[in-house]
N, C-alpha and C positions, 0 to 999 in steps of 0.2 A: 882504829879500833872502835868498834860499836859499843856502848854505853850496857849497861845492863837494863837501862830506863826503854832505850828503843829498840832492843830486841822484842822486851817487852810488848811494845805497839806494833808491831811489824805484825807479829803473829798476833795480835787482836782482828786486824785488820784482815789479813787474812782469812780469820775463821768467822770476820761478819761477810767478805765477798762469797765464799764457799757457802755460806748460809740463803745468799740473797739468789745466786744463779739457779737453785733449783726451784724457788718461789717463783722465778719469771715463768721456767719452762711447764711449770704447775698451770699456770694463770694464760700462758699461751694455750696447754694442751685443753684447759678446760673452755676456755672464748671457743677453742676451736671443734671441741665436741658439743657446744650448745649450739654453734652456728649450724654446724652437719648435722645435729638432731631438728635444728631448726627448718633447716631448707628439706631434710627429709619427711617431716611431716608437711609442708605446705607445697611440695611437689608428689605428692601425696593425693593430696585435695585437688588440684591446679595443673591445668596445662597449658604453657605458655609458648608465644613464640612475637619475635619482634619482624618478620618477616610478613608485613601486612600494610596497608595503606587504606586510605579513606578511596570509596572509589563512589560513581552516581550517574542516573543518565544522563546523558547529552546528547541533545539531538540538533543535527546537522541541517540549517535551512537551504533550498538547492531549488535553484530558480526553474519553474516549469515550462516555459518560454524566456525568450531572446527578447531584447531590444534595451536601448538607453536608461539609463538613472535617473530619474525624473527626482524623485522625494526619498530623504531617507530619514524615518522616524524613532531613533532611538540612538542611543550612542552605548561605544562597547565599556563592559564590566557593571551596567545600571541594570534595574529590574526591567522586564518587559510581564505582559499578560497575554495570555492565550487568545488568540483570536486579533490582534492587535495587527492595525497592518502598520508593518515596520519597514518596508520599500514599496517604491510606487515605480511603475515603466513607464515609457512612453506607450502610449496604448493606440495611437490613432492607426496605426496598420492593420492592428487585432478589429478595432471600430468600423476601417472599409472593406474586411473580409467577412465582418456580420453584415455590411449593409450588401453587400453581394450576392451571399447567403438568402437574403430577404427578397431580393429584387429576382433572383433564378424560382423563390417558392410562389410568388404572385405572378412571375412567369408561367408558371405549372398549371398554376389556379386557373388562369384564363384558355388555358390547352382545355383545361376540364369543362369550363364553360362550353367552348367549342365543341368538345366531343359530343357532350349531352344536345347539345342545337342539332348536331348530325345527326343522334341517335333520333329525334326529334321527326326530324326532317325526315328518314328513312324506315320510320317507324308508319308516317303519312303517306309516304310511297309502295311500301307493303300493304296496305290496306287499297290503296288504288290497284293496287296490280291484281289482288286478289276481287277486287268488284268485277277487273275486265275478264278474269276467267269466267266469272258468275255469264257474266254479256255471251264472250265468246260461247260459252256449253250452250245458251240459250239458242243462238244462233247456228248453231253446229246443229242443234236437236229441230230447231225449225227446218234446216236444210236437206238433213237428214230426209225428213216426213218429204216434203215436196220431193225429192229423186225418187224415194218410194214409191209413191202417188205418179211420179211419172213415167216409172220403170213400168206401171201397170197399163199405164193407159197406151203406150207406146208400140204395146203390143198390138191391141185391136186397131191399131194406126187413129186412137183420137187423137194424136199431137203429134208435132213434123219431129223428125229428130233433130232439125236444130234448138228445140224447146229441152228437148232430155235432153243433149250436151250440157245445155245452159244450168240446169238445176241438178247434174253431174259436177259441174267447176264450183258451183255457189257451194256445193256440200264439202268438196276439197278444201275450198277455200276456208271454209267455217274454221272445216279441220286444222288447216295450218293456222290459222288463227288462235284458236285455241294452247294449239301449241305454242303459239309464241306468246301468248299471255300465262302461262305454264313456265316459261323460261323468265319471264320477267317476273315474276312472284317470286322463282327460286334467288334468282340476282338480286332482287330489293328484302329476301331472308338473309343472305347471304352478308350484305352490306350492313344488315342490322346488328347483325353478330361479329363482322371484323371492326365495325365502331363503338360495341361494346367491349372486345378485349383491346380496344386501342382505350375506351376509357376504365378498365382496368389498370391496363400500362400506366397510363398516366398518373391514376392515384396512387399506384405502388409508389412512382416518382417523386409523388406531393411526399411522402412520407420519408422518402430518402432529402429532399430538400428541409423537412424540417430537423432531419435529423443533423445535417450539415447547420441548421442555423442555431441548436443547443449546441453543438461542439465550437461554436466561432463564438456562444456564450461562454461557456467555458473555459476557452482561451483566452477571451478579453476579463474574463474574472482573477484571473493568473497575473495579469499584469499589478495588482495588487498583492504582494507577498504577505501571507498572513504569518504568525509566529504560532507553530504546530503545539508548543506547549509555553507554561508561566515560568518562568528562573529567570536569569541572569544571563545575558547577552553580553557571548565572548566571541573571542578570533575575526574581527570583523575584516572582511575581505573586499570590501564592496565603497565602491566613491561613487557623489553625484558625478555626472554624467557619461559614466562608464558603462561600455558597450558587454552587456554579457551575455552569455549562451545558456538556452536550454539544458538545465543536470548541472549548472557550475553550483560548487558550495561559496554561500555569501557571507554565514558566519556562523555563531553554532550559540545553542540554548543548554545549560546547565540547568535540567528541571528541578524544581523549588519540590524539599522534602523527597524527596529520592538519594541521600548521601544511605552509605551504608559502608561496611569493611569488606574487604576481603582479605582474610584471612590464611596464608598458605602455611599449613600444619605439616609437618612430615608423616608419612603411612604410619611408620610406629608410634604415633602417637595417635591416629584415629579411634585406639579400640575404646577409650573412654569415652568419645564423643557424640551427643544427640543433640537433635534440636530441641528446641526448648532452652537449653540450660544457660545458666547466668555467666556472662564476660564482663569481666574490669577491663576495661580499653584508657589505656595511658597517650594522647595524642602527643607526640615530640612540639609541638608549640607552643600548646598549651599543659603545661607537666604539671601543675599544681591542679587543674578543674579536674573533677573526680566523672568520668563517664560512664556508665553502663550498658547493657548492649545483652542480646541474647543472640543463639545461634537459630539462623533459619533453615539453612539446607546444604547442601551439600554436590559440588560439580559431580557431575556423571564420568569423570578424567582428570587425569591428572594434567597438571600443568603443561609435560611435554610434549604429551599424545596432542596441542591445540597450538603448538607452536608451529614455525611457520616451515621447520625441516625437523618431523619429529625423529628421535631414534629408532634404527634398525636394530633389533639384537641378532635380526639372521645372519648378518656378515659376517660372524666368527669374532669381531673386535669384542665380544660383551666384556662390559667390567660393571660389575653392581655398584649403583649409588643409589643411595634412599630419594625417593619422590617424593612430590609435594601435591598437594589435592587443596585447591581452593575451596575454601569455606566460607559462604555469605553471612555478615553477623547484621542485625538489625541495631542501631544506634537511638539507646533512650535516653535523651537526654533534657533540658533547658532550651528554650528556643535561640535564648543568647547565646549560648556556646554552636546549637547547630548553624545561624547566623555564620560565623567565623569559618565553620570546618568548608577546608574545599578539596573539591576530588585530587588526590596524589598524595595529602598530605601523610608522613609518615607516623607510623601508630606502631605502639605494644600492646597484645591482645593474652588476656589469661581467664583462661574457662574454669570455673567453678564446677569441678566434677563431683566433689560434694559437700554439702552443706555443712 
């Protein structure tokens, strides 16, 4: 039998648990309408999404010509500078294709001499030819006159006719003369102008030889790899004395100051969003450094239409799922902290839509 002392306590006790359980549910429902008033106004303000990474250029160095590893000047994950040559080839094949190149253009040169000596030379032959027509017409017109003169006299029988034969043949003869100095004028024209488009030809050639001796410059310039841009020298593919190929990639360049977000938002979230506006970016490494960042622009597509088998919704399969649209964010930050960020790293991105 219970005491009248601890019935007493029993029901004390009682009526302070009955008292205390709704205090809890009080103190739960209210943490929990402050926190939903909470997150309602700052999703409100903010558009968030942890669906982002640090991302930056990288450019790919890729050997322009072929041959051996002579020198390699840099090592991977160190800075490199623009213009920097960071591999060296063997070059002496590129070296006896230029001196090749050279020896075929002062080959040229001397054709060119030649042709002008002809032209020269045929140019002295044309003016000979043309003196002997000047002779021959003189000669032909003297002949002329005498068969004339003998045509007359041949008549009244002053002269035998073997005299008019004679200055009958001398007149022919002038003639054919004539003619043949006639035909050598045109021949020594003739050869003044095929040794002119032969030295045409030729300097077209001089111009194709030197044109062969810049491109074997060019190629022996290659054998020196230069670094396309300044960052940091990764993936390196390349050992001294290794035979590579023209187009092979030898290692790649992370450009200095080119990191930035990309950002993938879902469509239903875009209608707040412009460039310009302010992003708190949370980098997962770094969780404590406070980063800022603004939005730059905005992909022309969405992420699937760039993939590498986008979706059909012609085939009848359609099922709606919300997209995602890359957003580039520009990153303001500490040089120390941009130091550290490298492309991949994971990020939370939240856009201040307003003030």
């Amino acid at each position: 039998m219970e005491t009248a002392t601890e019935i007493i306590i029993e029901k004390k006790k009682k009526k302070k648990s009955n008292k205390v359980i709704p205090i809890i549910l009080g103190l739960v429902l209210l943490g929990g309408a402050i926190f939903g008033i909470r997150e309602y106004i700052y999703y409100g303000k903010h558009v968030d999404t942890d669906d982002a990474q640090i991302d930056g250029d990288i450019s790919p160095v890729v050997a322009r010509v072929g041959g051996y590893v002579e020198e390699i000047n840099f090592e991977e994950n160190q800075p490199v500078k623009q213009g920097q040559i960071v591999v060296k080839l063997d070059d002496r094949d590129l070296r006896i294709r230029l001196e090749q190149a050279e020896a075929a253009r002062r080959g040229t040169s001397a054709n060119i001499n030649v042709s002008q000596a002809q032209i020269t030379a045929t140019a002295a032959n044309l003016t000979s030819a043309k003196a002997n027509i000047e002779a021959a017409e003189a000669r032909l017109w003297k002949a002329t006159q005498d068969y004339n003169r003998y045509a007359n006299l041949i008549q009244d029988g002053s002269i035998t006719q073997q005299q008019f034969d004679q200055a009958k043949a001398e007149r022919d003869a002038a003639a054919a003369n004539l003619e043949a100095a006639k035909g050598q004028y045109r021949a020594a024209n003739q050869q003044v102008g095929t040794t002119r488009s032969q030295l045409a030809a030729t300097t077209t050639g001089i111009d194709q030889r030197q044109a062969d001796i810049d491109f074997a410059n060019l190629q022996l310039s290659y054998a020196q790899v230069k670094a396309p841009a300044s960052g940091i020298a990764s993936k390196k593919n390349v050992q001294k004395g290794q035979l590579i190929q023209a187009g092979q990639s030898l290692f790649s360049i992370v450009n200095e100051n080119s990191l930035y977000v990309t950002a993938n938002f879902k469509e239903t979230q875009l209608e707040k969003l412009r460039s310009g506006q302010k992003v708190n970016i949370e980098v997962d490494a770094f969780p404590e450094e406070k980063v800022m960042g603004e939005i730059y622009n905005f992909s022309p597509a969405t992420g699937a239409k760039f993939s590498l088998l986008p979706p059909d919704n012609a085939t009848g399969n359609f099922v709606k799922v919300v997209q995602r649209v890359p957003v580039k964010i520009k990153i303001n930050t500490r040089k120390e902290i941009m130091d550290q960020l490298r492309p991949g790293m994971s990020v939370r991105v939240s856009v201040i839509t307003q003030e």
